[in-house]
Structure formats: C-alpha cells, structure tokens
N, C-alpha and C positions, 0 to 999 in steps of 0.2 A: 067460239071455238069449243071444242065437245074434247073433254078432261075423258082421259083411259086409265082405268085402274087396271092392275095387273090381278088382286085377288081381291077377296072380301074383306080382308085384315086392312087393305090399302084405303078401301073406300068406308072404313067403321071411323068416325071422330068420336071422342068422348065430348060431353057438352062442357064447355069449362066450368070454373067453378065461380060462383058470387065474388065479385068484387076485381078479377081480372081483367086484362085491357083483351077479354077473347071474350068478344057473343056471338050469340045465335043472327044467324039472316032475319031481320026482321025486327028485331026487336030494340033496336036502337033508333036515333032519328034518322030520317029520310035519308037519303044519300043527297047532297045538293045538286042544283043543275048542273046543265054543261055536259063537254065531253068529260067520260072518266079519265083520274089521273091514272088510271091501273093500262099499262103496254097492252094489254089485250085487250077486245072490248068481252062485255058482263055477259056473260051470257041472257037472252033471252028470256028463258023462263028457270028461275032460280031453284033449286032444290032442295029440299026441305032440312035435308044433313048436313049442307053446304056450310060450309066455315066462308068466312069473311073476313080480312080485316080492317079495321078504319084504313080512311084515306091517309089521317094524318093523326098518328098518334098523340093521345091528350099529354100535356105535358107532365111532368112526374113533379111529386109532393115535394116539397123543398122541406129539407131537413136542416137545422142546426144543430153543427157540432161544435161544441168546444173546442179551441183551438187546442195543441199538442204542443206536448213542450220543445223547446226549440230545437234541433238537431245539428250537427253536423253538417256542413256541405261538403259533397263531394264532385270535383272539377274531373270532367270527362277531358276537356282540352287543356294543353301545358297552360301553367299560369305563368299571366307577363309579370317579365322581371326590369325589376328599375335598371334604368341604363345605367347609373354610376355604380349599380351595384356587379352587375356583367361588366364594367370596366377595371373594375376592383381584383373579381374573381379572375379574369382573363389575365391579365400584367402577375397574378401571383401563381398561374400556369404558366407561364412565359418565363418567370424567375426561374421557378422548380425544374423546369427540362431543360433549361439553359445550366442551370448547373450539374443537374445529373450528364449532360454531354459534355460538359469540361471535365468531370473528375472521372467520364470514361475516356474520354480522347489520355490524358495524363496517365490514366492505369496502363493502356494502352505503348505512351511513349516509355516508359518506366520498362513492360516488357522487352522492348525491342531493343534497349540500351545493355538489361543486361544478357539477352541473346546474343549480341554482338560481341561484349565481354568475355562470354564465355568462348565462342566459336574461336576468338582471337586465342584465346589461352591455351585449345587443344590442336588448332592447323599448327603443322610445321613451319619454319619461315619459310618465304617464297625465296624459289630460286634465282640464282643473280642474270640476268638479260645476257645473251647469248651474243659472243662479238667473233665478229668474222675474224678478227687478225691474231686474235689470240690464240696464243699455243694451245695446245690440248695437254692435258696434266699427263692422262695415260695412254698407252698406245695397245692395242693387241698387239702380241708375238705375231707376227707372221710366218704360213708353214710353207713349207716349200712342194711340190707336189712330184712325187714318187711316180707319178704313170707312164713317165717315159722319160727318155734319155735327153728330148729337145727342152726340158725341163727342168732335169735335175741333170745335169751337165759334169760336173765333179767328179772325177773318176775317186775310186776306190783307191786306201791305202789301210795298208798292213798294220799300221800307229792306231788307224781310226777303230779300228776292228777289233785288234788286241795291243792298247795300250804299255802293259808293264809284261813283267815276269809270271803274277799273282793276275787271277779272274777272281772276281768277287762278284756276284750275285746278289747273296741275303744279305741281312746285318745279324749279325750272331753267328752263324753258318761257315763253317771251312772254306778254304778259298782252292780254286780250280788252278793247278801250276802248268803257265804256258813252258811247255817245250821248243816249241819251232811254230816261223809261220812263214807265209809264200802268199804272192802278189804275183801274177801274171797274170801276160795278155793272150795266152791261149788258153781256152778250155777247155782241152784235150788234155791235157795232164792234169786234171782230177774227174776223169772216166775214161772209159772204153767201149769198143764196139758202136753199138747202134745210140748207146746214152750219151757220146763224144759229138759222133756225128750232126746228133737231133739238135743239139746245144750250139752246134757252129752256123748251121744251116738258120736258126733261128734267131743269128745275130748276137749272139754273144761275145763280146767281148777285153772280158776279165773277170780271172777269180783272183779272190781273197778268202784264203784258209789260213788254218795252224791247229796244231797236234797238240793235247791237252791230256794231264792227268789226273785222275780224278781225285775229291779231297780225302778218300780210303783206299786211293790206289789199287783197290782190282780192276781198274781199268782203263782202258784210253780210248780218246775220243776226237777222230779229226772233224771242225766245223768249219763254213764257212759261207759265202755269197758269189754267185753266177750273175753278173752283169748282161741283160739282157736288153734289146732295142724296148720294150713297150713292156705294160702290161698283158698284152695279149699275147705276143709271142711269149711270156714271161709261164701265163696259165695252159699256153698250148705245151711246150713243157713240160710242165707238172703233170695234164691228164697224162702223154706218152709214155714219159719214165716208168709207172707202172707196167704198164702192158711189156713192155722192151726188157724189165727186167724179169718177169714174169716167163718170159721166153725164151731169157736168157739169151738176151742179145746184148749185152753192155754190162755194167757193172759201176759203181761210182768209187775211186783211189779214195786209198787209205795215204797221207802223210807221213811218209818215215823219216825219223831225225835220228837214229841213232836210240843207244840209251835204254835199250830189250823195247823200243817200237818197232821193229821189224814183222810183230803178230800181226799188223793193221794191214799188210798186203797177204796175209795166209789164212787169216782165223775167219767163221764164218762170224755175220757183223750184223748187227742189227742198226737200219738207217731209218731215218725222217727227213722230209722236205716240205716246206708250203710257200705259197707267192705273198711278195708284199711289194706292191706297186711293180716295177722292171725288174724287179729281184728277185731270185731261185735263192731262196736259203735253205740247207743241208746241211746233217749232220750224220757223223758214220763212227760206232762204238764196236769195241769187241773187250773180248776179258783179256787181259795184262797174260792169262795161263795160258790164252789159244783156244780154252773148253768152248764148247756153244754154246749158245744165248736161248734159253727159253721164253718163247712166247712170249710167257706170262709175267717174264718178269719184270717189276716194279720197280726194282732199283735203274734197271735200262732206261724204262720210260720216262723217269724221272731226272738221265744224264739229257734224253733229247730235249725235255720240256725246258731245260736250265736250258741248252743250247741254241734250240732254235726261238722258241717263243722270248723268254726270259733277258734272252743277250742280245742276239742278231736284230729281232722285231722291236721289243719294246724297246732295245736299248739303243744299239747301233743305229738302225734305220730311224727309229722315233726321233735321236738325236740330228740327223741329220732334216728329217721335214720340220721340226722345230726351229733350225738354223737358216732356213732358207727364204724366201723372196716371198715365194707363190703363195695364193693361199686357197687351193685347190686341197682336200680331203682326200688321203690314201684309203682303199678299200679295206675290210678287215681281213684278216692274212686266215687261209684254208693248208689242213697237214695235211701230212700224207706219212707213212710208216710201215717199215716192214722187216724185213731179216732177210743177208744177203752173204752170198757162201765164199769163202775163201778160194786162192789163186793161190799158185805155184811160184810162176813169174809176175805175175800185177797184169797181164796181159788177156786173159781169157776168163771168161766171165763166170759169175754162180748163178746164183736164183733170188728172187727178190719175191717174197707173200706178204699177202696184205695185213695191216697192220692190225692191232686190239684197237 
C-alpha cells in the first residue's frame, strides 16, 4: 500500500534519539520470517526516512522500588456487615419507631379528648325529642281576616267602637269626651246625595258613628265605620267619594246630639277616610265657633289622625282581627282628606278638596 502525505511537515520524521525503542529502517536486526505481523503488508521497496516499529516491543527495564508505607484502604463497594450485628441494629429501629408511634398515637388521643371536652362545654344542651301528643306550650294569637264580610261575620256595635263616656288615645295626653253615638243599619243617614247612594249600591250595610269633643274643646268631630260587603267594593268607595264630593254630589252627616253640636250640620268641615279590610272609616270636624277650617291646619289634621288611624284602624279594627279565627293579613289602610262646606238643612250638599 502507497502511504499519502498531505504536506512536507507530514512526511519530515526526526531521526530518534540514542537509546529509544524508535530506529531507523535498517538498522536493527532483520525482520524475522514469515508473514508480517503488521495488518498491512510492508511495502516493497522501503524508503530511506521511513520510520518503523518493532514487531514486538522489547520488554522494559524492571525497576525496584521500595515498598510505601502502608495506606489506607478505601472500599468502592458497601462493606459486609455481620449478621448479628444488622440484627442488633434492626430490632433497636423497630424499638425506636415503635415508640415514637405510640407516644404519637397518645399525643394524638390526648387531643381529641380534650376537643371533645371543650365542644361539650360551649354547644347548648340538645333539645328534648319531639312527641306527637304533647300539648304545645304556646300558641300564636290567631287574626281574623278583615277582607270580607263571609269572614269577619260580627256585625258592628256602638260598645265596641266607643266604649265609655272618655276616649283616650295617648297616655299622658287629654281624653276625647264621647257625646253621642249611633249604630245603624242604613247608611243613608250619615250622607247624602250621590255619597248615600254609592255606599248602598255597594252593599253596605251598617254604620257605626258618635260625636266627640275635642280635649281643648274648639271643636267637634263625628267619626266612625261603613260596613261594606268586601274589600273591593270597600276601596271602590274610597276612590268615588272623592270625585262625588268634588262635584258636589253628596256630602258625608255630621252627628248632632244636642249640647251647641248643632255646628256639625252647618259649618264647613274638614273630613278624612281610608279602607281597612271591608271597612270605610271616616271622620268629619268643624270648629265648635262654625268659622272655616284652613287647609293648613295642624291641629285639624291631627283630630283626623287621632280619629281615623289611631282609634278606628289600629285600635277598633286591629282589635277585632286580633280576636278572631282566620289567620289571613288585612291590607295596610290608604287616607283620603279634604274640607267640605256646610248645609242649611243637612240635606244639600258642599264641596269636598283634596286633602294636604
């Protein structure tokens, strides 16, 4: 095989130096027979720069060294351990975690004991088991329900209305003194005109009024309640009166008893009205002198507020759906107010405006 050098630096050898295991082609002994032990064969004709080396390098000088002092060993692989002595070590790991798991299992029951301790000391006691046949301790009131007449059944009475001689309202506060009062089964006598009418048409039938004076006496004040079939005919009612008296078609009676109440059919009068359940409750004031009623005034609005809201609603009627069976919720009661003009005879009507 023919050797290819790349440059001239590739094919320059140095000659070795004396005493090396590198000589020159040639100058050593023969090569021995046979085929060569070199994977290639020799080339033919040898070249004179050609390096060589033995077939089989001469063996090297044997040196004595003095032995070194002794070291250390160090074990690459675990070293074996005496069985009794891993039977030793293992049983005193088997102590150690055995006991570390009992005196956690005990830390363990220790908390839970006094969790339980404590939760027992802050629940309230348990309630007592529920028995069918036993009585119930308290009962709700039952109300009775105001929305109609097939319901609240009970006709109206004059006792229930106005109790004594004295109305009392507040505590601390002067008392209202009943004059007269009236229970009838037409409601044609306490109005007129188209306000009479609308009231009968509409199934009414019974008032309860009485004539009242006030606790500074400049004034009087007839109140009372229109028994109506339902709620509905009750607010149909309510919206009309307006307009009718407006137009001066009716007019709502003044109670005369005698006693200088004779003003309550001539003076002009300032009234209110609102629904609560089948009931038209109404109240009608003038001044004790006969003078008019202004608008604005406060002490008026405050005989109707005693009248209608205060006695009739919360008092009268609350007492009676408190008394009763049903237990059906009455609606909240809606006013109504305005200022309505004196009569001659009680019979021909004034004017009624809408209220502050």
């Amino acid at each position: 095989m023919v050797y290819r050098y790349e440059s001239d630096e590739d094919a320059f050898e140095e000659y070795p130096e004396p005493g090396s295991d590198l000589s020159v082609l040639g100058a050593g002994p023969p090569p021995p027979a046979g085929p060569s032990p070199s994977r290639f064969p020799t080339p033919s004709l040898p070249r004179a720069n050609q390096l060589s080396l033995p077939s089989s390098p001469p063996p090297p000088a044997r040196v004595d060294i003095p032995p070194a002092a002794p070291r250390s060993q160090v074990y690459t692989s675990a070293q074996p351990v005496d069985p009794a002595t891993r039977r030793n070590g293992g049983r005193l790991w088997q102590v150690v975690i055995g006991g570390a798991a009992v005196l956690v299992l005990l830390a363990l029951c220790g908390l839970g004991a006094a969790a339980l301790l404590i939760d027992r000391d802050q629940q309230p006691q348990a309630t007592p088991t529920y028995q069918p046949n036993a009585a119930p301790t308290s009962a709700a009131p039952e109300r009775l329900a105001l929305d109609s007449r097939d319901t609240d059944q009970a006709p109206l009475t004059a006792k229930e209305l106005f109790p004594g001689k004295e109305l009392k309202l507040t505590a601390g506060q002067p008392s209202y003194q009943v004059l007269k009062t009236q229970s009838s089964g037409s409601c044609a006598v306490a109005a007129t005109g188209e306000v009479a009418d609308l009231l009968v048409r509409l199934g009414c039938n019974q008032v309860v009024r009485a004539t009242l004076r006030t606790p500074d006496g400049d004034h009087l004040v007839t109140a009372g309640l229109f028994n109506l079939t339902d709620k509905v005919s009750a607010e149909r009612a309510r919206d009309r009166i307006r307009q009718q008296l407006d137009e001066r078609q009716g007019r709502f009676r003044g109670l005369t008893g005698g006693d200088g109440t004779d003003v309550l059919a001539t003076a002009p009068a300032r009234v209110g009205w609102q629904v609560r359940g089948h009931y038209l409750a109404y109240a009608l004031v003038v001044r004790e002198d006969g003078a008019a009623i202004k608008a604005g005034d406060t002490k008026v609005r405050e005989i109707l507020f005693d009248m209608i809201e205060l006695h009739l609603s919360r008092g009268v009627l609350q007492q009676r759906a408190d008394g009763g069976t049903a237990a059906q919720p009455t609606a909240a009661p809606t006013d109504n107010n305005g200022s309505q003009g004196g009569s001659t005879g009680g019979s021909t009507g004034g004017s009624e405006l809408p209220g502050d």
